[in-house]
C-alpha positions as CSV (number, residue, x, y, z in Angstrom):
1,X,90.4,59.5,126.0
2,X,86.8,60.2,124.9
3,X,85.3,57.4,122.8
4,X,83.6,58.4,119.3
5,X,80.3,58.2,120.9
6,X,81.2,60.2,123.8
7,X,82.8,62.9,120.9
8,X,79.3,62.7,119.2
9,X,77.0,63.2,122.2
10,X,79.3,66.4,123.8
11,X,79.6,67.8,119.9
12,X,77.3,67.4,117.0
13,X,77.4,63.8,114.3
14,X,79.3,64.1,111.3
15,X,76.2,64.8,109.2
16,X,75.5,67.7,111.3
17,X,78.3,69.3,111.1
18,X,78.4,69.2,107.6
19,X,74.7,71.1,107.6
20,X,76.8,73.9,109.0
21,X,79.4,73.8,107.1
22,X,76.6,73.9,104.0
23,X,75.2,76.7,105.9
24,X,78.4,78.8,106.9
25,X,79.4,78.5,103.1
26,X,75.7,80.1,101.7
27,X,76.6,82.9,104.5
28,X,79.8,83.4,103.0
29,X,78.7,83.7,99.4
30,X,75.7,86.0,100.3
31,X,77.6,88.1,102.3
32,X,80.6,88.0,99.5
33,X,77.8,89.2,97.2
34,X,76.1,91.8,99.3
35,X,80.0,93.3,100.2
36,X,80.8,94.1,96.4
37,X,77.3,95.2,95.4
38,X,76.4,97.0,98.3
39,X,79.7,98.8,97.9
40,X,79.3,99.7,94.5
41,X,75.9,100.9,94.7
42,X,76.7,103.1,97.7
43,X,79.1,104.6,95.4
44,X,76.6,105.4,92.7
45,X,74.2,106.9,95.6
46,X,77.2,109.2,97.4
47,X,78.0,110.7,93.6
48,X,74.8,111.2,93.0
49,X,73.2,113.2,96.2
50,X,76.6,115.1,96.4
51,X,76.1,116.1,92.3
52,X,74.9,119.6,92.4
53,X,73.8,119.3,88.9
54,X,71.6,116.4,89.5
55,X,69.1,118.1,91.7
56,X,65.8,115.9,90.1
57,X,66.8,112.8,91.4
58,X,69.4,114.1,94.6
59,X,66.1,114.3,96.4
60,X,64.1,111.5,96.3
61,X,67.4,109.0,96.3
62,X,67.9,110.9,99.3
63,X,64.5,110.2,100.9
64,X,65.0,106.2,99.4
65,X,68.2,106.3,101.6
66,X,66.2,107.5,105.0
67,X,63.4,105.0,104.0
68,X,66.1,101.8,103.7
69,X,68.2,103.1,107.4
70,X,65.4,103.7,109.2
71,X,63.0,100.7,108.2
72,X,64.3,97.5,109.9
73,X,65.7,94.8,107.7
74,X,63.4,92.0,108.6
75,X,60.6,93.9,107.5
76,X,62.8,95.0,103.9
77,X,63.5,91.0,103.3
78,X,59.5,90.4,103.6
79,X,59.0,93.2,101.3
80,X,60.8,91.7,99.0
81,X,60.3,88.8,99.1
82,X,56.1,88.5,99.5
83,X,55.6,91.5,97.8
84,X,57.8,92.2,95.7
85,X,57.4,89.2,93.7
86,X,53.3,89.5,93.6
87,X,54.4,92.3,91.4
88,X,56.8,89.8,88.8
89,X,54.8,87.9,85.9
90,X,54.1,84.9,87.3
91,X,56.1,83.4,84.0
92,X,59.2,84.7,85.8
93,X,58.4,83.8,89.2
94,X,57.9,79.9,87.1
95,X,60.9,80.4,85.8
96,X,62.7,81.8,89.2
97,X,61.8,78.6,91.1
98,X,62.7,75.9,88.9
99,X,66.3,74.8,89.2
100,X,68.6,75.9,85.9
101,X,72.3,74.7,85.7
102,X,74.9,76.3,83.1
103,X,77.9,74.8,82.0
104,X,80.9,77.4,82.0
105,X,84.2,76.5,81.7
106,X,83.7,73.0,82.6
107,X,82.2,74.4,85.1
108,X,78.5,74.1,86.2
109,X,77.2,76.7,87.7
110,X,73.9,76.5,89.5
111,X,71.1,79.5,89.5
112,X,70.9,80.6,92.9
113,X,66.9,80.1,94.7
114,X,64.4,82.8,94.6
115,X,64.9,83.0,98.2
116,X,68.6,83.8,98.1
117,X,68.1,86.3,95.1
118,X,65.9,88.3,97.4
119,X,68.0,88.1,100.4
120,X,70.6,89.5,98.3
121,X,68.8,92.3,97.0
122,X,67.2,93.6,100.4
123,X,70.7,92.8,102.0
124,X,72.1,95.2,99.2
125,X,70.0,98.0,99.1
126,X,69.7,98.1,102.9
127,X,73.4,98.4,103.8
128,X,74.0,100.2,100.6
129,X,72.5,103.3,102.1
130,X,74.6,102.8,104.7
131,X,77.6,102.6,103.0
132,X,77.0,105.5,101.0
133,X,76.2,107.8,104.3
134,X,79.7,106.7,105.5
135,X,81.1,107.8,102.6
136,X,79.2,111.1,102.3
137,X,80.7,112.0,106.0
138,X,84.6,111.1,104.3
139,X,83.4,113.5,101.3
140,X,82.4,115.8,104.0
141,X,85.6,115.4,106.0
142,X,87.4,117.0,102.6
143,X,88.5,120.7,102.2
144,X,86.2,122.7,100.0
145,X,89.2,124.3,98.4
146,X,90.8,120.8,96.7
147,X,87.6,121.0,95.1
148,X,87.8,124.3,93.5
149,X,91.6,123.5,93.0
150,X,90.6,120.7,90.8
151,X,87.9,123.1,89.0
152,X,90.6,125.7,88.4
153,X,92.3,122.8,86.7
154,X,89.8,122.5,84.5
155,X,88.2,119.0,85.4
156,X,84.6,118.5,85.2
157,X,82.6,117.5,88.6
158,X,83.0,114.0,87.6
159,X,86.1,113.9,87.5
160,X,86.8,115.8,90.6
161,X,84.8,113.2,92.3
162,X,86.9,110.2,90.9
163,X,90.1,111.0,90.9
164,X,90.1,114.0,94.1
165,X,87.3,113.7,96.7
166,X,86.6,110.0,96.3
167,X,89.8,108.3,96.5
168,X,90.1,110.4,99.6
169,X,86.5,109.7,100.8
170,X,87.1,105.8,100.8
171,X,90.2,106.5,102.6
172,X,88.5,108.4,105.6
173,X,85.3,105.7,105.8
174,X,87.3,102.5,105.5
175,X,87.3,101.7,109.1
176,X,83.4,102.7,109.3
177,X,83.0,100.8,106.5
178,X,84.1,98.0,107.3
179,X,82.4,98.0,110.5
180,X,79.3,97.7,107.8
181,X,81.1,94.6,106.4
182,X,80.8,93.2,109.2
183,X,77.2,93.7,110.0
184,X,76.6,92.7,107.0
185,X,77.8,89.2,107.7
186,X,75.9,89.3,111.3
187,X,72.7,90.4,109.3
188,X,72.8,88.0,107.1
189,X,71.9,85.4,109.7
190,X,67.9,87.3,109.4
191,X,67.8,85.4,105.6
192,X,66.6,82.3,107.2
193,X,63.0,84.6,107.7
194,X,62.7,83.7,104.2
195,X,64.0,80.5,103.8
196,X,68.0,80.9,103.3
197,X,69.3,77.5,104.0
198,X,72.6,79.9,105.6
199,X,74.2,79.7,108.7
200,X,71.1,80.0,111.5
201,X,69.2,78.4,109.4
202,X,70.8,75.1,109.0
203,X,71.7,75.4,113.1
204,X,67.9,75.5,113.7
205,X,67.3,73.0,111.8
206,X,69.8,70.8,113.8
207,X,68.2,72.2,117.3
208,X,64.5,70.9,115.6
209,X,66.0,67.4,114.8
210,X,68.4,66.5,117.9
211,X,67.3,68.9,120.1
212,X,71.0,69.7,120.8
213,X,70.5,73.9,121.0
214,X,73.8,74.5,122.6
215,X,76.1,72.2,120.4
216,X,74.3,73.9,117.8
217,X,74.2,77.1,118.0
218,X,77.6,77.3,120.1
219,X,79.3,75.9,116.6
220,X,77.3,78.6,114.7
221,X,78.6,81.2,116.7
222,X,82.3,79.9,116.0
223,X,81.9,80.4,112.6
224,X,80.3,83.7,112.7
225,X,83.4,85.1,115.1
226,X,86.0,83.1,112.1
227,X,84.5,85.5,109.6
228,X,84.8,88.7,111.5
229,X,87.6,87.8,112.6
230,X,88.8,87.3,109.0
231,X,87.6,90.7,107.8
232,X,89.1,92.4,110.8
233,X,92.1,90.9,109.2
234,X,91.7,91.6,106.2
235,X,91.3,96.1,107.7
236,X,94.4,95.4,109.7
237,X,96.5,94.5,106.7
238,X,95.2,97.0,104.5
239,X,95.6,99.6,107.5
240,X,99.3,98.5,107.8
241,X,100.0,98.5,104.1
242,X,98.5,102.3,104.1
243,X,101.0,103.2,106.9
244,X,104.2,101.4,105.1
245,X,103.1,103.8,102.0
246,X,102.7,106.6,104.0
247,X,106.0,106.7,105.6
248,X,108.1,105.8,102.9
């Protein structure tokens, strides 16, 4: 049997470990956060570069999607985040890194940091463009004649585009999408550039004070593989249920 200090020297202390549990649960939420918006906003971007009507702005949201996938994230966060807010009233930036607390429910509800506001945002807008490009290729994967089958119905290109190509679209990029998902958890490890107290950040931070880089980092990884694991889940399930409705 392995005494408690024995336990403590091979793994990490108590306090430790709670740092990455503290860290793993800001990964979590960011990521959450960056999932749904991302999401939604690749949405708005693959109905608007596929709108024939919209041609003023199809072009340059276009160009704004090459300039987020081909620029790499690291540099995006720094954008944001040292640039970015040079361009904010420095009465907001005052008012963005002072602690504010809201009472909701019975709930309090703490304001996010700065830093965690702008690693959402670049996290967003970078795998947003990603998101919407996998979608584009489902749109693309649809026959041109559903589309003037819906127009001979008489709906309007909106329409078409929520209730015929997209639905369809989503169905065809899930599993690409959600290979996004996942990245987007692995990525999220680059907010501690900016000072994210997430995941990597709090394991370097445990390297710097007991100088225990395996223990560390070897527990970080754990919890990285738990969440892909959990969203790979998550696609199995959702792949399965697709199946059970498409058989019956």
């Amino acid at each position: 049997m392995l005494n408690a200090s024995l336990l403590s020297t091979l793994l990490l202390e108590p306090k430790y470990l709670h740092w990455l549990y503290q860290g793993f649960f800001v990964t979590l939420q960011l990521s959450f956060a960056t999932i749904i918006a991302s999401t939604l906003l690749g949405i708005c971007l693959t109905t608007l570069v596929d709108d024939d009507v919209i041609c003023l702005i199809r072009y340059p949201l276009k160009m704004m999607s090459s300039l987020l996938r081909n620029t790499p994230l690291l540099v995006q966060l720094f954008f944001w985040y040292f640039a970015v807010s040079q361009l904010l009233p420095e009465t907001l930036m005052d008012w963005l890194n002072k602690q504010h607390s809201t009472m909701l429910f019975g709930i309090m509800f703490h304001q996010p940091s700065f830093e965690s506001v702008t690693a959402f945002v670049g996290l967003t807008f970078y795998f947003s463009a990603f998101i919407a490009e996998e979608l584009r290729a489902g749109i693309r994967g649809i026959t041109f004649g559903q589309k003037n089958a819906a127009y001979a119905l008489g709906l309007t290109r909106w329409q078409t585009m929520r209730f015929i190509i997209l639905p369809q679209a989503l169905r065809l990029a899930f599993p690409p999408v959600l290979g996004q998902y996942m990245n987007i958890i692995k990525s999220s490890s680059l907010a501690m550039a900016i000072g994210v107290a997430e995941l990597s950040y709090m394991s370097r931070q445990i390297e710097t004070e007991t100088l225990r880089t395996f223990q560390a980092f070897a527990i970080a990884t754990l919890f990285y593989i738990f969440a892909i694991i959990f969203i790979e889940i998550i696609g199995s399930c959702i792949k399965f249920h697709r199946q059970i409705r498409v058989s019956r």
